[in-house]
Every structure is written in structure tokens, then in C-alpha cells.
N, C-alpha and C positions, 0 to 999 in steps of 0.2 A: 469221593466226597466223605466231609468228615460223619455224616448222621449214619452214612451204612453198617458204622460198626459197634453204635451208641445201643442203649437198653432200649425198651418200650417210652420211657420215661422222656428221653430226647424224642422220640418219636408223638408226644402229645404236644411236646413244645415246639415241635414244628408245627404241626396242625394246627395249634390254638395262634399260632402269629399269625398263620399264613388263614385264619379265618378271619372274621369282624370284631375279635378283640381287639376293644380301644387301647390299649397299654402298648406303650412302643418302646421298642428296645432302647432309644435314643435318651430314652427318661434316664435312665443310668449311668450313662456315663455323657462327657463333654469334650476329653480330650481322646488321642486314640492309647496313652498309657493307663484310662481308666477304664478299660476293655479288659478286664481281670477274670478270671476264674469266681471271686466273690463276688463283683458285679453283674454277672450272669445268673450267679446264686441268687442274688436279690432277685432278678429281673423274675426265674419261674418261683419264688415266694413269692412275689407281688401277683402272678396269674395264679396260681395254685391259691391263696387267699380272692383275689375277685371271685373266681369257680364260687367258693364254698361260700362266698357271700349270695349271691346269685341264685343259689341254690337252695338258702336254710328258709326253711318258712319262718322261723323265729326273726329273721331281718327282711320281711316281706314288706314291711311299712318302708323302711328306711331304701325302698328299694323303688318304692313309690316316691318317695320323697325326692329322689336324685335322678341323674340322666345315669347311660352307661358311663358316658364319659364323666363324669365326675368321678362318680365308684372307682372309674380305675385311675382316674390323678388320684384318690386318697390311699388307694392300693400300693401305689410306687409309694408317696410319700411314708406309709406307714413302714413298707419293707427298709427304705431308705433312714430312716429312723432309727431301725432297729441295727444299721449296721454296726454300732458303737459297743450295743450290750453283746452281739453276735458274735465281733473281734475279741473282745475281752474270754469269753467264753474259750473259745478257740485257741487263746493263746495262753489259756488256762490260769487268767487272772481272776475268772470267776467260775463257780462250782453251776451255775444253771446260766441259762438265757432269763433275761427281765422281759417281760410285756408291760411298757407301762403303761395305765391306762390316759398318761397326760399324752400320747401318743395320738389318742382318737380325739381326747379333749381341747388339744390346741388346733387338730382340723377343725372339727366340730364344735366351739365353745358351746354354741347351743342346745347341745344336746342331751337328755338326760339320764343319770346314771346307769339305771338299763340298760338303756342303747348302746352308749360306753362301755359296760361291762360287755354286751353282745359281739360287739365289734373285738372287741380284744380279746375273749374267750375262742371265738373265730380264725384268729391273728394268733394264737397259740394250736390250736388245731390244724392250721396251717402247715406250722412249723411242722410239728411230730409229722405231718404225714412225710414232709420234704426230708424230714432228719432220716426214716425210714428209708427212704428212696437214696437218698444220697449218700448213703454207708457202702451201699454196693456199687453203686457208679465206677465205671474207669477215668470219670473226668479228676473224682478228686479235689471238685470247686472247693471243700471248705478244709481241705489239710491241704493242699495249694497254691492257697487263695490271694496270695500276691500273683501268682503265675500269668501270662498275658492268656483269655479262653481267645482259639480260634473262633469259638464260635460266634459270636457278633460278626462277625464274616460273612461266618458260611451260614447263616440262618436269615442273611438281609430282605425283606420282600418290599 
């Protein structure tokens, strides 16, 4: 199996699918040629970001305010979002990642600047920790990241 020989790191990402996290692998891709190594990328950005929403008592309100399942459609859609400023980075047409905050805004038009900023500051926090983890990885999702990942396969529950 392909997770016996993955870091700790695959190893949360099994657990975290194979528990009651609302986020489904199936959010990211539609056909089976969008089963990429980047599209996996997004998939544990979008759980590694719910996690740390979930988690921050500074987004405590906003966590009242929504179901799980919602948090985690805004999850996908915000990592989904970010794949444009992500690619560019990557392919070395830009010097940083952008978080922008019209990102949480067009979820959320309601919401105000705080919270937008919270959520996006989160949405960046996210990143860094995945950027850390995924420098050592043997998967290689984001120097790859065309590449077909087995693992939407092998991770199905």
C-alpha cells in the first residue's frame, strides 16, 4: 500500500478522512485527469486550514455562527481559490503566495473586516505549516504538481 512508506504527515491524512471530517476528497477534482499531485496539495491545505479554524479561539464566534459542514465547503473553496496565486508561485512567476482577502469576502460578503482578516491570516498560517511539511515529503505534490497522485485511490473511504 502506497501510505506504508509516506511521513507521519500522510499518516494524519489518512486519519483525518477516515474520521468525521466533512471535506471530501471528491471537492477537488471532477474528472479522473484532475486527480494531480496539486490537487491533493489543495485537498490537506483545505484540512490543515479547517484543523486550525476549529481550533483558534480567536475564530470561536464564527464557528458558532456555521455548521461543520459549511467551514469545510469554505475550506475547499478558499484552498481552491488559492490554486492560481499557488501555481504562479511555483512556476516562479511570482516571488510570494497572495492570500487575498476578497477570497473569504466573496464567501462571506457579510462578514466583517476582522473576521476576513482572521480567516485569511489562518489561510496563511495554514500554508507555512503545509510549506514546512511538504519540502520533505517523497510525494513532491508541489514540484510535481502536474503529476497524476495515486493517492485519491488509495486514500478512498
Amino acid at each position: 500500500m502506497i501510505h506504508d512508506n509516506l511521513p507521519a504527515r500522510m499518516e494524519w491524512v489518512r486519519q483525518t478522512l477516515l474520521s468525521n471530517v466533512p471535506i471530501r476528497m471528491e471537492w477537488f477534482y471532477c474528472l479522473y485527469d484532475e486527480k494531480t499531485k496539486f490537487d491533493w496539495y489543495l485537498l490537506e491545505l483545505a484540512l490543515e486550514y479547517y484543523g486550525r479554524i476549529m481550533d483558534s479561539p480567536e475564530l470561536s464566534s464564527y464557528r458558532e455562527r456555521y455548521s461543520e459542514e459549511q467551514i469545510a465547503q469554505y475550506c475547499a473553496y478558499y484552498a481552491r481559490r488559492l490554486k492560481e496565486s499557488l501555481l504562479k508561485y511555483f512556476r516562479g512567476q511570482r516571488k510570494t503566495v497572495i492570500f487575498y482577502r476578497e477570497y473569504a469576502g466573496d464567501f462571506y460578503p457579510h462578514h466583517d473586516d476582522k473576521l476576513t482578516a482572521d480567516l485569511s491570516h489562518t489561510a496563511r498560517e495554514s500554508f507555512d505549516n503545509m510549506w514546512a511539511e511538504c519540502r520533505t515529503c517523497p510525494q513532491q505534490c508541489l514540484w510535481e504538481y502536474e503529476d497524476r497522485s495515486p493517492l485519491f485511490d488509495e486514500y478512498q473511504v
